[in-house]
N, C-alpha and C positions, 0 to 999 in steps of 0.2 A: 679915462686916460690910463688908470692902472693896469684896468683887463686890457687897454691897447700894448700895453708895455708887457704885460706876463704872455702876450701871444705872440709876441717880438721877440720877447726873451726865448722862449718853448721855441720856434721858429731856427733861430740861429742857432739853440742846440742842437737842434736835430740835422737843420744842413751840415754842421759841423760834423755830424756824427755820420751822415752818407760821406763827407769825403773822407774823412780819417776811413772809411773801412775800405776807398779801394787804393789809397797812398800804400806805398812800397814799406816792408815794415822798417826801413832805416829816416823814411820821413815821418814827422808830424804835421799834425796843424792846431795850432793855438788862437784864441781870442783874444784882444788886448782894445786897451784904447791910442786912438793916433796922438803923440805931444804935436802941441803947438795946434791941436784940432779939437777943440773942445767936443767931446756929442762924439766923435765921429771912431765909430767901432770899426776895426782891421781886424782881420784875419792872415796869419803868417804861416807859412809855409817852409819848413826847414827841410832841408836833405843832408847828405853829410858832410860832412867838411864846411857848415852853416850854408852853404849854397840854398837858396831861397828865394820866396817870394812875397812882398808882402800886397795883398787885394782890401782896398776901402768897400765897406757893405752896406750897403741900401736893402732895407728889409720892410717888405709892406705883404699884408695878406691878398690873396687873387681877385679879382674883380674891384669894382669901384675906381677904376683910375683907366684914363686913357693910354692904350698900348701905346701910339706915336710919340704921346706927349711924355709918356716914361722912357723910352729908348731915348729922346731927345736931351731930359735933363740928365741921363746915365753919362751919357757923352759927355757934356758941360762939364761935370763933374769929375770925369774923369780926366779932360783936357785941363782943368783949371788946378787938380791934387797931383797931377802928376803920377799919381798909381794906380792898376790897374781894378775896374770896379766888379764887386761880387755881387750880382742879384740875389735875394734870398727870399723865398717865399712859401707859401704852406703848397703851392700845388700852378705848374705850369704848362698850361697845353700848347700842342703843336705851334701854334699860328704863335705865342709869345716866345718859344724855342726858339722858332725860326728866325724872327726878325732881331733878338737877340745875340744869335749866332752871327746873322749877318752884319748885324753893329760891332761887333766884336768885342762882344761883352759879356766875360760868362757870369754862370747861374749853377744854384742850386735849389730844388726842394724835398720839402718834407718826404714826397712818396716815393727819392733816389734820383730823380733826373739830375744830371750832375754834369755841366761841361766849363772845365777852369783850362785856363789859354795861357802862356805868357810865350814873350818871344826870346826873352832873358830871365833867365835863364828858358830854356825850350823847354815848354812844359805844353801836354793835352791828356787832360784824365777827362774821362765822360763814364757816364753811369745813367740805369735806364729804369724808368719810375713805373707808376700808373697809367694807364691809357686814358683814364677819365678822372674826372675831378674827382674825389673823396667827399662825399658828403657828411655830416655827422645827423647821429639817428633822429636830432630833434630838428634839425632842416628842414623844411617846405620845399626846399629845392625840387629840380626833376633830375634825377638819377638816372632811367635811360628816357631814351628818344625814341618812343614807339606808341603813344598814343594817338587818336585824331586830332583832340586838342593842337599836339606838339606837332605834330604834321603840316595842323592850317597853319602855326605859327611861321614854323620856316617859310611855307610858302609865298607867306606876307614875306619876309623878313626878304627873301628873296629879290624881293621887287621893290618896296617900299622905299620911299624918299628919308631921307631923316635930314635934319631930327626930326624925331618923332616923339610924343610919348606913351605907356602904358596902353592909355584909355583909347588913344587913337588906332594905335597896332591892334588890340582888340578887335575894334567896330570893323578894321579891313581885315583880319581873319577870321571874324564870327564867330569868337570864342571868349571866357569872363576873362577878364582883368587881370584875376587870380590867378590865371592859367597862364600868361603872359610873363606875370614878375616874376614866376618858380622857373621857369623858361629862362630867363633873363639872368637870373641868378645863377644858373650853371655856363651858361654861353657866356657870361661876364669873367667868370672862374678860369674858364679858359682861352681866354684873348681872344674871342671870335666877337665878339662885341661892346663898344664900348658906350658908358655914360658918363651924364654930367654929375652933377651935386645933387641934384631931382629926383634922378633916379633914371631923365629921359634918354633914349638911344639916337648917339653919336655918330656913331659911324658898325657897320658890320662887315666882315671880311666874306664875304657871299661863296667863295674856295672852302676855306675852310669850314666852313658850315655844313653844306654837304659833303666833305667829308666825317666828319663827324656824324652827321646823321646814319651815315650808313654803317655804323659804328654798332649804329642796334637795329636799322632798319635794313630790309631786303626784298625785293619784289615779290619771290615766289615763298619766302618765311614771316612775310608780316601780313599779306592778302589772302585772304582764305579763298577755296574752290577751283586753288591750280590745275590746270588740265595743259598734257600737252599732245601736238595735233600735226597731222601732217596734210597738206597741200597736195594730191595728189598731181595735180597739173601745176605745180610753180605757184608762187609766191604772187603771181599779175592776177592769178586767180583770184585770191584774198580780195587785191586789190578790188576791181571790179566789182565784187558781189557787196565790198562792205558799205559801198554807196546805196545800198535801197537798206539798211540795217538802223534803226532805232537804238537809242540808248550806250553808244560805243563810242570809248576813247582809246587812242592811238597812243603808246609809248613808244621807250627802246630805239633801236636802229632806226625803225621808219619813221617815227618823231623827229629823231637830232635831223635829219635829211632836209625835212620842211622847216626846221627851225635854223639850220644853217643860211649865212650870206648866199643869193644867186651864184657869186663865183666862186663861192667854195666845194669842193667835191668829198664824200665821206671818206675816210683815210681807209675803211673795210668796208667791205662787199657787203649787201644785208641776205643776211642767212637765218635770219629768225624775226620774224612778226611778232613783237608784242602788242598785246589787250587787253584794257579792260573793259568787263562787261557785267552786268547783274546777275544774270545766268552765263556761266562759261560755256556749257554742252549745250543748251538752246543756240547760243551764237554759233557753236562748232557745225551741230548739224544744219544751218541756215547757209553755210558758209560750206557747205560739201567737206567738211575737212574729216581725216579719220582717225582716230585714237591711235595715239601713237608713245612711245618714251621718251627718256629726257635727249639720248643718243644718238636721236632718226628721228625726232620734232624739228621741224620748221616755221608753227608755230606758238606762242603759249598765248594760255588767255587764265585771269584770275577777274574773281570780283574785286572791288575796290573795297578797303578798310574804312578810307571816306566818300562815301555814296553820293558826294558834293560834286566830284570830279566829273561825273558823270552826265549828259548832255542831258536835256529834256525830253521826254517822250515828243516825236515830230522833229524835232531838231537835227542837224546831220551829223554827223559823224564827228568828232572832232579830236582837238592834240590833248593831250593830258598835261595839265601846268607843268612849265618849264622846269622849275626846281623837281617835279616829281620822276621827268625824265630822265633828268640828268642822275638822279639817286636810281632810279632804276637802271639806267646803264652803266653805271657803278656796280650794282650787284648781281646783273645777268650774265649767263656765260659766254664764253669765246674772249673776242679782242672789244666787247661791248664799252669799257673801260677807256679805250684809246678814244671810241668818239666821246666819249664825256667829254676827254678833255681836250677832245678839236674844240664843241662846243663851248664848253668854257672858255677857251682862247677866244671864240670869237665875240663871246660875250666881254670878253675885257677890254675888245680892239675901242667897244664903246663905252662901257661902266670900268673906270677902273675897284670898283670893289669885287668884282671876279677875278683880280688878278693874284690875290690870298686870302 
């Protein structure tokens, strides 16, 4: 309970300390405690002529707590005091930002993310942090998102029911345990996942997931044996030939296409093939294609980082898991970007955890 209290404390110093440095220098901000509020720590906001604000603060460290079930008692709490409430916390990713923002409740932390609201007096100061959780060096946590391990995980996490827990998410992404809770540890930190008291997983935000992944991940920067290739007769040509080809999975444009509703149509044109394959140039020259740039390619082909994706020798040809797709048409070029996020949309019209 003490070290909960000295990380508490250490916590609201330091939010203190992001806003006081981007306030005008005729404002401050001070700490105090509320009368007639036993416990319950305020932070006040003077300008000149005392013109002010005073914000009730709720301070918890990132991870361990349900994002829904926190925005819900911030409300409560602040419909029930009457004044406007301050989240405060060591570290706040997008996905908790956002739903934050949209309760209308600001926040600060540690690493500078700063957004204070009032509508009386008119006030909006924001300030802008870390992109990723801060780990500290003795943490197990996982820091970036670029292993296979961390790969199969999302992929499960993608898809998986929950609750779920630890042991189980493992066995359906075929990776240890271990590899799971350091995972979990940092997607907890930053509001893309939540747990119970267990430790088991709640609920995931399937958006924000892969956006973060692609945060360290990239198609043609995490898969080694990039090649890219041109089609001399069109893109049908691909087509065609990759039916009698061994060992090849489908990404990118031609993927979201097959993985869209019948009556949806791709928002772009597909102007680039992605693949992958075990050998890229083996499949290139199988496939009549000619070496080509990144400028005047139509299409690319890498091997896989996890060699899992990849069909069985005999097998036909097939789509590369959905979450992998969708992370790789986040980071290829052109308008690749836009179908992610047709697909995503359609994937919310069913799941709504695609829809943050």
């Amino acid at each position: 309970m003490r070290n909960a209290r000295i990380a508490e404390t250490v916590m609201l110093e330091q939010g203190l300390r992001r806003i006081a440095d981007l306030l005008p220098p005729t404002w401050d901000a001070t700490l105090t405690v509320g009368e007639g509020m036993v416990g319950d720590v305020l932070v006040v906001l003077r300008g000149p002529a005392g013109v002010g604000v005073t914000y009730s603060i709720e301070a918890r460290r990132a991870g361990g707590w349900s994002l829904a079930g926190t925005v819900a008692t911030l409300r409560e709490r602040q419909r029930e005091s009457g004044l406007p409430v301050l989240f405060v916390s060591d570290y706040l990713g997008p996905a908790t930002r956002r739903a934050l923002a949209e309760a209308g409740i600001s926040y600060v932390d540690a690493t500078g993310w700063v957004r204070l609201v009032s509508d009386d007096p008119l006030i909006l100061l924001t300030g802008e942090g870390a992109e990723r959780s801060p780990r500290a060096p003795e943490s197990a946590a996982v820091v970036r998102l670029n292993g296979v391990a961390t790969s199969r995980v999302i992929r499960a996490l993608s898809e998986v029911e929950v609750p779920v827990g630890v042991r189980e998410l493992a066995s359906v992404a075929q990776v240890s345990p271990g590899s799971v809770s350091k995972l979990l540890v940092t997607l907890a930190a930053e509001g893309i996942v939540d747990r119970d008291a267990r430790g088991a997983l709640t609920g995931v935000r399937r958006r924000s997931l892969l956006r973060r992944w692609v945060q360290d991940y990239g198609y043609a920067t995490t898969n080694p044996g990039l090649g890219y290739w041109l089609a001399p007769r069109g893109l049908a040509q691909v087509t065609d030939r990759l039916a009698g080809q061994d060992g090849v999975a489908v990404t990118g444009s031609a993927a979201a296409r097959r993985l869209l509703p019948p009556d949806k149509t791709s928002v772009v044109p597909l102007r680039l093939f992605a693949l992958y394959a075990a050998s890229p140039r083996r499949l290139a020259e199988q496939l009549g294609l000619v070496e080509a740039d990144a400028a005047t390619a139509n299409v690319v082909i890498v091997a896989p980082q996890d060699q899992r994706i990849l069909p069985q020798a005999g097998e036909p040809v097939a789509l590369a898991p959905t979450a992998l797709v969708l992370a790789d048409l986040l980071t290829l070029p052109g308008r690749s970007d836009a179908e992610a996020e047709q697909l995503m949309d359609a994937l919310a019209a069913t799941d709504p955890s695609w829809k943050e």
